[in-house]
C-alpha positions in Angstrom: 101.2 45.1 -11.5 99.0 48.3 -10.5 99.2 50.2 -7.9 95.7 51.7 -6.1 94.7 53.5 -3.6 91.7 54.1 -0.9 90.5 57.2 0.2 88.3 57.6 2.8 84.9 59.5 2.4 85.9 61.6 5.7 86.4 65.1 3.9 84.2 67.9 3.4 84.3 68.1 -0.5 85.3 71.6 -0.2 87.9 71.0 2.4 90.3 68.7 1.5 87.8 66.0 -0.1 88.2 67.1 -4.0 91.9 67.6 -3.5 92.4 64.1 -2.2 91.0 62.4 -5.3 92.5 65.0 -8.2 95.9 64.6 -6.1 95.7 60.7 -6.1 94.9 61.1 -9.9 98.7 63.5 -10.0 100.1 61.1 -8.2 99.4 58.2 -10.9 97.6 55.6 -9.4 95.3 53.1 -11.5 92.5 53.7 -9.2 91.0 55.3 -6.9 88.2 53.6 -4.3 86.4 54.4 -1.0 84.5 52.4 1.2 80.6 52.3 0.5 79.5 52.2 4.2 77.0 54.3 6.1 79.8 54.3 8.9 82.4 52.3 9.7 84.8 51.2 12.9 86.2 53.6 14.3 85.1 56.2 12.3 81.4 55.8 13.5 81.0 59.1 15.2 82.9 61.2 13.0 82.3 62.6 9.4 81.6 59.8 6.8 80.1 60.7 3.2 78.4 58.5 0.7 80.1 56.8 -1.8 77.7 57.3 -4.7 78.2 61.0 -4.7 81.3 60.9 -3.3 82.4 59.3 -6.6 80.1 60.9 -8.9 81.7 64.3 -7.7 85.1 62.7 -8.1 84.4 61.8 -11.6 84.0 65.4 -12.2 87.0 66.2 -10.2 89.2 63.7 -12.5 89.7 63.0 -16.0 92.2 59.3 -16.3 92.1 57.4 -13.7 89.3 54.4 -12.6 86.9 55.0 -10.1 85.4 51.8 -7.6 84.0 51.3 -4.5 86.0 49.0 -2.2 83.2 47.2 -1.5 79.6 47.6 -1.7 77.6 44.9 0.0 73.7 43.9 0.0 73.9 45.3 4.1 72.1 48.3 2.6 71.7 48.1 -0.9 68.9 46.7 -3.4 70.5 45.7 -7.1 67.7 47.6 -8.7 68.6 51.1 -7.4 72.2 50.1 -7.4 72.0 49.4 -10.7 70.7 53.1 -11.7 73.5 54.5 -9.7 75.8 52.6 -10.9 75.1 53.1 -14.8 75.0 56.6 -14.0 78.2 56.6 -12.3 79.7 54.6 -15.4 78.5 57.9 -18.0 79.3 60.4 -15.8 83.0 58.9 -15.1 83.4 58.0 -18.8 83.6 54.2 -18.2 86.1 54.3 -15.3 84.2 52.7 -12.7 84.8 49.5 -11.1 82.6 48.2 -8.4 83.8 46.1 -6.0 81.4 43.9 -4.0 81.3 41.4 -1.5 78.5 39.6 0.8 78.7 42.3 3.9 79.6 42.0 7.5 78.5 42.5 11.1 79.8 46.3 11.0 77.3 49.2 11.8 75.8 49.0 8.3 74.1 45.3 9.4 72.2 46.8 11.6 71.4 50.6 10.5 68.3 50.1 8.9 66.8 48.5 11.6 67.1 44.6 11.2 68.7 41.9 12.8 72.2 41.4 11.4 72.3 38.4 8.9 74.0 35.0 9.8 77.4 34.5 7.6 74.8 31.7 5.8 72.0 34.7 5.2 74.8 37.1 3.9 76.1 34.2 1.7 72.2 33.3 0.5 71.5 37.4 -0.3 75.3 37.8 -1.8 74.1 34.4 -3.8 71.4 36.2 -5.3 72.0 39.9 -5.5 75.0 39.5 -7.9 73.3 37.4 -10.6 70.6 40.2 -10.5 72.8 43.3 -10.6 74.9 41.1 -13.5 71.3 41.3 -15.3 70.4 44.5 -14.4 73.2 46.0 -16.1 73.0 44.2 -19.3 69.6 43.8 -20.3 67.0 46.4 -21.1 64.4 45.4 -19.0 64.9 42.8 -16.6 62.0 41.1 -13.9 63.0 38.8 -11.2 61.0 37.1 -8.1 63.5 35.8 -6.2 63.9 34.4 -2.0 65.3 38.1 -0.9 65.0 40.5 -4.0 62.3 41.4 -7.2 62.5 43.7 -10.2 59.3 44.2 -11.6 60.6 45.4 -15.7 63.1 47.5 -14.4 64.7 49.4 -17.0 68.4 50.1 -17.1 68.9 51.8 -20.5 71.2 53.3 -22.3 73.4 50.7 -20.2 76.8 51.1 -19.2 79.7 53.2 -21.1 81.7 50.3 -20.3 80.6 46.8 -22.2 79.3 44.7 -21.7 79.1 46.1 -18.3 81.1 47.8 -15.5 83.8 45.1 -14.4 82.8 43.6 -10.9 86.0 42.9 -8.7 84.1 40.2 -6.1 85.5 40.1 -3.1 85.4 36.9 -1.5 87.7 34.0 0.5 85.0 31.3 1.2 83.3 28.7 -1.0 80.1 30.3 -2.6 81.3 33.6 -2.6 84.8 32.1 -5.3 82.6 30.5 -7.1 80.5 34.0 -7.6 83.6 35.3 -8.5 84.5 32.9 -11.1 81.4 33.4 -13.0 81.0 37.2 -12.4 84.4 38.7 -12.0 86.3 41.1 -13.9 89.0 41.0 -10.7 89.2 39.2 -7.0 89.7 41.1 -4.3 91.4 39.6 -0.7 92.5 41.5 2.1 94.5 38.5 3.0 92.8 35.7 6.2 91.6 37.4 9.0 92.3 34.6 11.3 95.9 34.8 10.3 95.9 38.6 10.5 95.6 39.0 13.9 98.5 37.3 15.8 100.0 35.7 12.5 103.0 36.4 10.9 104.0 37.3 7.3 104.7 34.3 6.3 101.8 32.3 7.3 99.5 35.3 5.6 101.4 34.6 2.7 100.5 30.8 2.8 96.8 31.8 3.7 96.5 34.0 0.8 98.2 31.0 -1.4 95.1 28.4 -0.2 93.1 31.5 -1.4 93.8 31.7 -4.8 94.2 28.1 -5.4 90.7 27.6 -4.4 89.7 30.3 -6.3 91.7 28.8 -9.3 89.8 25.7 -8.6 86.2 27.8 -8.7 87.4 29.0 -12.0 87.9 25.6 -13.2 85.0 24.0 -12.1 83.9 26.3 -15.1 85.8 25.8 -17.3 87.5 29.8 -17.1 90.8 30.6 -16.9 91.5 31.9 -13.5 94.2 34.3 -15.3 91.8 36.2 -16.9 90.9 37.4 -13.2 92.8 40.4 -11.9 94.2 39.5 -8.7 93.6 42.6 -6.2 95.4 42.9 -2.2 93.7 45.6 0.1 95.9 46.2 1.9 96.1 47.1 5.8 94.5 44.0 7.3 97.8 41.8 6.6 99.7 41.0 10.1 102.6 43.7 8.6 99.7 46.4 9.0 100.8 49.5 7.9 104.5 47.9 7.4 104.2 48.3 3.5 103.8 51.9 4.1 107.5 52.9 6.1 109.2 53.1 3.4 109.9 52.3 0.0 111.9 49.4 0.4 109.3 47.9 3.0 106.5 48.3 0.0 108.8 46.5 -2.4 109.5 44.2 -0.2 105.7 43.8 0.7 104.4 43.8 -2.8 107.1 41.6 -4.6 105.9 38.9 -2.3 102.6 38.9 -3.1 103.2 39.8 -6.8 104.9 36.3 -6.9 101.8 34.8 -6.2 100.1 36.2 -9.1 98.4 39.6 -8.0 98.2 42.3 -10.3 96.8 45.3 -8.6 98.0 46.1 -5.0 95.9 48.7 -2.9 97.2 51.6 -0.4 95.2 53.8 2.3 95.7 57.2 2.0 97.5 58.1 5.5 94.9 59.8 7.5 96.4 61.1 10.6 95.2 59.5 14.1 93.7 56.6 12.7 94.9 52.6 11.8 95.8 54.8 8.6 98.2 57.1 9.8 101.1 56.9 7.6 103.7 59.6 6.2 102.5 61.3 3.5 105.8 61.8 1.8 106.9 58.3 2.0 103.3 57.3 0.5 103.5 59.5 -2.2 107.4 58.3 -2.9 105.8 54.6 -3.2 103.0 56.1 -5.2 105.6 57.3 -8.0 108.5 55.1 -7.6 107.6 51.6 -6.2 106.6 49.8 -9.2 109.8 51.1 -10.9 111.4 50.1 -7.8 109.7 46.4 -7.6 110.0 46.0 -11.6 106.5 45.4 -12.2 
């Protein structure tokens, strides 16, 4: 198993923001994300920075470990300009970016360039779409594509990525047509567990939830023919009914991550604390878990 974290794009680079990443890199985590947003919850009305540079400036601040966003979504993106970005992030990191990507929500990004926010079946149709095209983008030369919500007209994407023959793409995704994207397209899955469990469930029954998940993801991955183990398994965590429980201590984080190690995850992922937020969490015990807790769990 490896252990990840997420650091919020709240920091002035000059105060605080470079030391975040470059101390997340000391600490030894496999990798580092942040949220691609234009705001989010209850950050909305306080500091939030972009992810591309944000990342791009902590490629430069860094030197081992990977890079991702956790996740980008079509809310706000096109695949063509993505793609630049993202093959530029790729040199400048020295192939250590991952991008995560899933179909978008109803957050403040649905809405901030002026449209209506899409139906779940419109952010499913888009998702549907902009993957197989940013899959293309970043592996062919030249690509051109007239499609229902997105066109490339020979849009050029070259040298390519460091990484080949792309970037990995961890797909986040719990219903239907967004596992079967992720069978086709994914490097890694990404869950952060039901959300109609997470809210007045308990452990266990997240547990089960997350089970259903990743059998009908195996069953995606079948449908195929792919081996659903050559999928990385990835838990962001903090949306589970325990919260911020995995962060008390050390033996609440073994406790938390053996469980869902046994049903076949292989990269767990951590907030940074952040103090008054849903984040807050003791920044000693964090950085405890961050050096000892896959010792601890035996993974």
């Amino acid at each position: 198993m490896r252990l990840s974290t997420v650091i919020l794009p709240i920091r002035r680079w000059s105060q605080g923001g470079r030391d975040a990443w470059q101390r997340a890199e000391q600490l030894g985590f496999h990798t580092a994300y942040t949220y691609d947003h234009l705001s989010w919850r209850t950050f909305r009305d306080g500091p939030w920075f972009g992810a591309v540079p944000t990342l791009t400036a902590a490629a430069g601040a860094t030197s081992r470990m990977r890079l991702g966003t956790l996740v980008t979504s079509p809310n706000f993106r096109h695949p063509v300009t993505l793609a630049k970005d993202l093959i530029t992030l790729d040199d400048v990191s020295g192939g250590r970016m991952t991008l995560g990507i899933g179909a978008g929500g109803n957050g403040f990004d649905a809405t901030a360039l002026g449209q209506e926010p899409w139906t779940p079946r419109e952010r499913a149709d888009r998702f549907g779409e902009f993957l197989p095209l940013l899959d293309r983008l970043l592996t062919e030369p030249a690509v051109t594509h007239a499609g229902t919500h997105y066109s490339a007209v020979e849009a050029r994407n070259i040298p390519g990525c460091v990484q080949g023959p792309r970037l990995p793409f961890a797909v986040a995704a719990t219903g239907p047509r967004g596992l079967k994207l992720a069978a086709r397209y994914g490097q890694a899955w990404v869950t952060t567990g039901d959300p109609k469990v997470s809210e007045s469930g308990t452990p266990a029954e997240s547990l089960e939830a997350i089970r259903g998940q990743i059998t009908k993801l195996g069953a995606a991955c079948a449908d195929i023919g792919r081996d659903a183990g050559e999928l990385d398994k990835i838990l962001l965590t903090g949306f589970t009914p325990e919260r911020s429980g995995p962060l008390e201590s050390l033996d609440a984080f073994v406790d938390f991550a053996g469980r869902h190690f046994a049903l076949g995850f292989t990269e767990i992922v951590l907030h940074a604390p952040m103090p008054d937020s849903d984040f807050a969490a003791d920044e000693k015990v964090f950085e405890r878990i961050a050096t000892e807790g896959l010792a601890q769990l035996g993974a």
